[in-house]
N, C-alpha and C positions, 0 to 999 in steps of 0.2 A: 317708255310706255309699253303697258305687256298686252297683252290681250289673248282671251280665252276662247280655242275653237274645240268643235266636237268633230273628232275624226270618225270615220267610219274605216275598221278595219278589216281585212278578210283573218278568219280566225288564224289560218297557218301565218301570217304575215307577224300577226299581233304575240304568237306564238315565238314565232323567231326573234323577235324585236325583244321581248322577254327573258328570252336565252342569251342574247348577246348583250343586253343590259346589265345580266347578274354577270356574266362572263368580264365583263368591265369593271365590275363594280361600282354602276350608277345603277342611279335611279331609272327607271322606265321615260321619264320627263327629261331627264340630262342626256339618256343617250338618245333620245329621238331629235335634242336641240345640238348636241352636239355633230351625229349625221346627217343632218341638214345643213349645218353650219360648214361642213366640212365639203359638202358638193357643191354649196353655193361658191367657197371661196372658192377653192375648183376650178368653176364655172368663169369666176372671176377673172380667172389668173391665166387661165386658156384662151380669153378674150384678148384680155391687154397685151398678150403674147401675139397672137396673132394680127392684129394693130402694128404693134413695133416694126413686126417680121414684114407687113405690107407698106408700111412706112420707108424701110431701108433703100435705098438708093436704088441696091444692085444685088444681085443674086447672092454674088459673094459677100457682099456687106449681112446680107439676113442666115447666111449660113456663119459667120462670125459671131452673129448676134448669140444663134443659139448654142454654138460652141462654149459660148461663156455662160449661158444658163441651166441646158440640158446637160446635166454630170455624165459624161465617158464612161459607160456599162456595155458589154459587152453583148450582143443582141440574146434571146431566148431563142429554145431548140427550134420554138414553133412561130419564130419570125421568118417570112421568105423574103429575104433581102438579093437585092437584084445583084449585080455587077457592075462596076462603073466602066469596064471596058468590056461588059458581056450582054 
């Protein structure tokens, strides 16, 4: 079922959504369902995550959990990562 709404945009908004559409090469209408589509799942998937991770037994059991789903990357400059003996 689809259904049709009237958005109200602020010009720069609408402006940029324009730019990164052609930038895509969609349509105005594919890339505004596709970044919606893409936050929702997002949204989704940070949920269910955080469910499992409250689910797990034990501390160690939810730091396994995300071992196996958060891929091993190396932190950015502008992460402050504490110390686990500091």
């Amino acid at each position: 079922m689809k259904a049709t709404y009237t958005l109200r945009l602020p010009e720069e908004l609408r402006r940029k959504i324009k730019e990164e559409s052609e930038r895509s090469d969609m349509s105005i209408n594919q890339y505004i369902l596709y970044t919606l589509t893409k936050e929702i799942s997002y949204r989704e998937a940070e949920r269910a995550l955080k469910n499992r991770i409250k689910r797990a037994p034990s501390r160690e059991e939810a730091l396994m959990l995300l071992d196996t789903i958060v891929p091993d990357v190396p932190p950015l400059a502008e992460d402050n990562i504490l110390s686990v003996n500091g």
